[in-house]
C-alpha positions, 0 to 999 in steps of 0.5 A, spaced: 276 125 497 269 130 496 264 132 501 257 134 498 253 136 504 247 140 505 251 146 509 258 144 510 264 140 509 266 139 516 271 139 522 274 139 528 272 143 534 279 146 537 280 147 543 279 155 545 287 156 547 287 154 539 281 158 537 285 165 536 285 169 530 291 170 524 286 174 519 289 177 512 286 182 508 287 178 501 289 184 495 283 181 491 279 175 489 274 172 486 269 166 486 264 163 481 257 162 485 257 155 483 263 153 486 261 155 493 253 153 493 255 147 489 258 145 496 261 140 493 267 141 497 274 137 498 275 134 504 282 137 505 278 144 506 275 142 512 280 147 516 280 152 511 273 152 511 273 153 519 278 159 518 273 161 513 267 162 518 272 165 524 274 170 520 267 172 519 265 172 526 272 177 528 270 182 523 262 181 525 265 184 532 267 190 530 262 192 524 257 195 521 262 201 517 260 207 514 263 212 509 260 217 513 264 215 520 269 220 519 271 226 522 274 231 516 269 231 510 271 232 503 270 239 500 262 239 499 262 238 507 258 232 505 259 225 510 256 221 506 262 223 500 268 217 500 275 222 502 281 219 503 288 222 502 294 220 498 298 216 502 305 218 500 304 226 499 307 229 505 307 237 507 312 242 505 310 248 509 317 252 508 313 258 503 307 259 507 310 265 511 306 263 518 308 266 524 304 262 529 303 254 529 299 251 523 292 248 526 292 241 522 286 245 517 290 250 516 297 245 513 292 240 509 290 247 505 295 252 505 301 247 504 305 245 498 305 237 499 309 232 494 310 225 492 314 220 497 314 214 494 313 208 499 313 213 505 307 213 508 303 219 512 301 217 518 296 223 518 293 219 512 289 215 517 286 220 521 280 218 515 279 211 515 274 211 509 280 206 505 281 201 511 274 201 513 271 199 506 277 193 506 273 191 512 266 191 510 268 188 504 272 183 507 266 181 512 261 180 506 264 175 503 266 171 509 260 172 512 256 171 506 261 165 506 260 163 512 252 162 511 252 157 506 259 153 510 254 153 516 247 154 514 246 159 520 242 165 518 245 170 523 251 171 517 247 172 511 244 177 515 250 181 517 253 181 510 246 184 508 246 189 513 253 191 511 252 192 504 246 197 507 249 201 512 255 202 507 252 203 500 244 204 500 242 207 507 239 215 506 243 217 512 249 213 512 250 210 503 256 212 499 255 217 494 255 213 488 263 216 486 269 216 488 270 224 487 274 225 492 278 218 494 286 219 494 285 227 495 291 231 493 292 236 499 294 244 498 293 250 495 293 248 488 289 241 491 282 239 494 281 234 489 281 226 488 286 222 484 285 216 480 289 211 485 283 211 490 279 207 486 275 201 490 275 193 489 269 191 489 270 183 486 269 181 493 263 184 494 261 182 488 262 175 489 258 176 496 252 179 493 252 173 488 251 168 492 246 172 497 241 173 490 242 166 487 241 163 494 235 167 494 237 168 502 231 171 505 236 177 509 238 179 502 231 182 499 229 183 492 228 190 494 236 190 497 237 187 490 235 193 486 238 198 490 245 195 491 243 194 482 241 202 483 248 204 486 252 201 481 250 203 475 250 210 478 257 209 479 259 204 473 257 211 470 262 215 474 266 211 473 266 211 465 265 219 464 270 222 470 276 224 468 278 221 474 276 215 473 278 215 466 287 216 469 285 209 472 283 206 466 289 208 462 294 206 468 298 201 465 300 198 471 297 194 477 291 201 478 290 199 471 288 192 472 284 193 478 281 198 474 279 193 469 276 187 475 272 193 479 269 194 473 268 187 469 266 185 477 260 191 477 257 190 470 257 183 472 253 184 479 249 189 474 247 183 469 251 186 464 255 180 462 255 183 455 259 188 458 264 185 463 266 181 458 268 187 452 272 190 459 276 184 460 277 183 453 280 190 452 284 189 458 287 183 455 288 186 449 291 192 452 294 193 458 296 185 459 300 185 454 306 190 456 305 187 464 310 181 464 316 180 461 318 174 457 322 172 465 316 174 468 318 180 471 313 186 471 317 192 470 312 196 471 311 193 479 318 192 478 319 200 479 316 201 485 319 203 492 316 196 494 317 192 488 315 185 492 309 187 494 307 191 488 309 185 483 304 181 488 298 185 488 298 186 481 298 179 480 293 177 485 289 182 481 291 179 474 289 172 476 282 176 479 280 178 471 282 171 469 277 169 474 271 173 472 273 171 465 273 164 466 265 166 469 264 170 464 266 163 459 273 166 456 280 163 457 285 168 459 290 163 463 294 162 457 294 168 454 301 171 451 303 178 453 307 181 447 313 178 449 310 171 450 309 170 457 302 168 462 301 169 468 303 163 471 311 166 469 309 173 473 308 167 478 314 164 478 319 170 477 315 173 484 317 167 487 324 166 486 326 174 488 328 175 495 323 178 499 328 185 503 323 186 508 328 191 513 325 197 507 317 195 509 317 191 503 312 185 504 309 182 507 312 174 504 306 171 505 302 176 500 304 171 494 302 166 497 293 166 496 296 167 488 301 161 488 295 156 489 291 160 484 297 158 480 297 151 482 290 150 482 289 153 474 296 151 471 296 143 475 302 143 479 304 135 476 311 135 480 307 140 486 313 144 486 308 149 489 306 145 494 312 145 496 315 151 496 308 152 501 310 147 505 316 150 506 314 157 507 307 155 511 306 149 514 299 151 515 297 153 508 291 148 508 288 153 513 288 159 509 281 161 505 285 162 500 286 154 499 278 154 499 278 159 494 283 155 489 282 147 488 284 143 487 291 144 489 295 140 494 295 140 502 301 136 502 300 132 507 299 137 513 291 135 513 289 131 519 283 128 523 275 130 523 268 133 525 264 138 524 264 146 522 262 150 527 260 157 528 258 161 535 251 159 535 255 152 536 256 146 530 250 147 524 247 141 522 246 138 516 246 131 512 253 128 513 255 132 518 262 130 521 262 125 517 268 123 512 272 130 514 279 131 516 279 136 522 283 142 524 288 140 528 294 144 529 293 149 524 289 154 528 294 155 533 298 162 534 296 169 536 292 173 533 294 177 526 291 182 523 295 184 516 290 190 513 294 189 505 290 192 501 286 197 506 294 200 506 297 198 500 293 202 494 297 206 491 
């Protein structure tokens, strides 16, 4: 059964003992604007959608965010330039010949640092420019999500306000490059790695959706500048050498490379463009990324090889996505030993997660499982199945929004009308033929921040 409403597919208000948040930070994602704004939504959604638009009013609580909201400044001593420092280099400081206590400035410059492979430094997030980019990012797209879910006009202009302060603001905005993201500290170091590239899909599926909405919040004069900026950085991203070690990762900084670029070039109106980039991703680092098994050796090596497998694989179904907008068909495409993306799924799901070394979390491959069933069919719903088992309230997860069809396996229940903090929107079949909420939203609140931690 389908829902074509006017600004939603509709459920049920829960009770506010019910109503408490379990927000995820997905690894990536991406979706076709026609799907969202042909609001052609299936009914099992209903939930779903609901989660959808409570994510976007948690996130709204707590912006907007700036590159510039920082104490430690990047080597030119400019707040608006990106810093963040690699998350697995410690300081040896044994040869530094101090005799009195080193200031924390005095250990990021004079001391040796080295390579820890999954143990993070906790002094990392003493600049938080990575988390609150995954923050931003994340409330534009559900914010812009929940305007067209609703019809309420308070989100889309919290999207636009969001894309402002970060990128395009003379005070606040981005310099449009990455110079100094994943900063290796030291005497020998004060410069940026190729690891800390941005995500930007999300963000690019969100402006989308505001420029073909014509939202009166997202101007054309917002348009070209956001257009402005991304060129710009398309150009560093292209031309630094930085940038260029990305590029040739073969592993998953490789694959997130070739979706940020393909997603930017598409933002910019260079389809021709994005298409090249993910043709050559395919062609290229594809093809030696998964196993006639499905391992993927290269996330296989890894500290935490759960997690890594899943993150490259959720950014593999995301460059098969901008392929299928672009009008290619990427979701059987062989890698040199005959495999696709649905047998790096299978294999994934079949490894016991060992969460006692902080591998993790499970529930990581869930978002990719469903993009799976929903693109490959899921005829005898082992899928389904496996969800059903792992969470019982998968139906209530963006991410089952993102992917139909897939099944709900039955967990969906009753109905009435998506709502927001200004109360219910209103709309020609509003709370009709729905299926409601019921226990989904029930648990504490949880805030699992994957890629604002894992990027590395």
């Amino acid at each position: 059964m389908r829902l074509s409403t006017l600004f939603f597919a509709a459920v049920a208000l829960v009770p506010a003992a019910f109503a408490q948040i379990n927000y995820k930070d997905y690894d990536n994602d991406f979706l076709d604007p026609a799907y969202v704004l042909g609001k052609d939504f299936n009914s099992s959604t209903a939930a779903a959608q609901q989660t959808i638009v409570q994510w976007a009013d948690f996130l709204a609580a707590q912006g907007p965010w700036a590159v510039t909201n920082k104490t430690v400044t990047a080597p030119t001593g400019n707040l608006q330039d990106y810093l963040s420092w690699a998350p697995y280099y410690w300081p040896n400081c044994t040869g530094v010949g101090n005799t009195t206590e080193l200031t924390p400035p005095q250990i990021w410059a004079q001391c040796t640092y080295y390579d820890r492979d999954g143990m993070f430094n906790p002094d990392r997030l003493l600049v938080n420019n990575t988390g609150d980019f995954q923050a931003m990012s994340d409330a534009v797209f559900y914010n812009t999500l929940a305007w067209v879910l609703t019809g309420h006009s308070n989100y889309s202009a919290n999207a636009a306000h969001y894309i402002d302060t970060w990128f395009l603001n003379p005070t606040t905005g981005q310099t449009p490059n990455l110079q100094y993201s994943q900063m290796h500290r030291g005497p020998t170091g004060q410069i940026g790695d190729h690891t800390g590239l941005l995500q930007m899909p999300k963000l690019t599926s969100a402006v989308l959706v505001l420029r073909q909405a014509k939202s009166p919040d997202w101007t054309d004069a917002l348009d070209a500048q956001m257009v402005n900026w991304t060129s710009t950085y398309l150009e560093w991203m292209t031309t630094s050498p930085i940038a260029k070690g990305e590029w040739e990762s073969p592993n998953n900084h490789g694959t997130y490379f070739y979706g940020q670029m393909a997603a930017l070039q598409i933002l910019v109106g260079n389809t021709t463009a994005a298409t090249a980039t993910l043709k050559q991703y395919f062609s290229k680092q594809y093809m030696a990324q998964i196993e006639s098994t499905g391992e993927q050796p290269f996330e296989a090596a890894r500290t935490h090889p759960y997690h890594y497998r899943c993150y490259n694989l959720a950014a593999m179904i995301v460059n098969a996505k901008l392929a299928e907008y672009l009008g290619m068909d990427y979701w059987n495409a062989t890698t040199t030993q005959g495999a696709t993306i649905q047998t790096a799924l299978n294999f994934a799901a079949g490894v016991t997660l060992n969460s006692t070394d902080g591998d993790g979390p499970i529930w990581e491959l869930y978002p990719s499982m469903v993009a799976v069933g929903a693109n490959y069919g899921d005829p005898s719903d082992k899928y389904a199945a496996f969800l059903a088992q792992a969470d019982n309230q998968y139906p209530a997860e963006p991410y089952f929004f993102f992917n139909q069809n897939f099944s709900d396996s039955g967990l969906v229940a009753a109905s009435a009308p998506v709502t927001s903090k200004q109360g219910p929107a209103s709309g020609a079949m509003a709370g009709a033929d729905a299926r409601q909420i019921g226990g989904f939203m029930a648990g504490t609140m949880t805030i699992a921040l994957i890629c604002g931690v894992f990027i590395v």
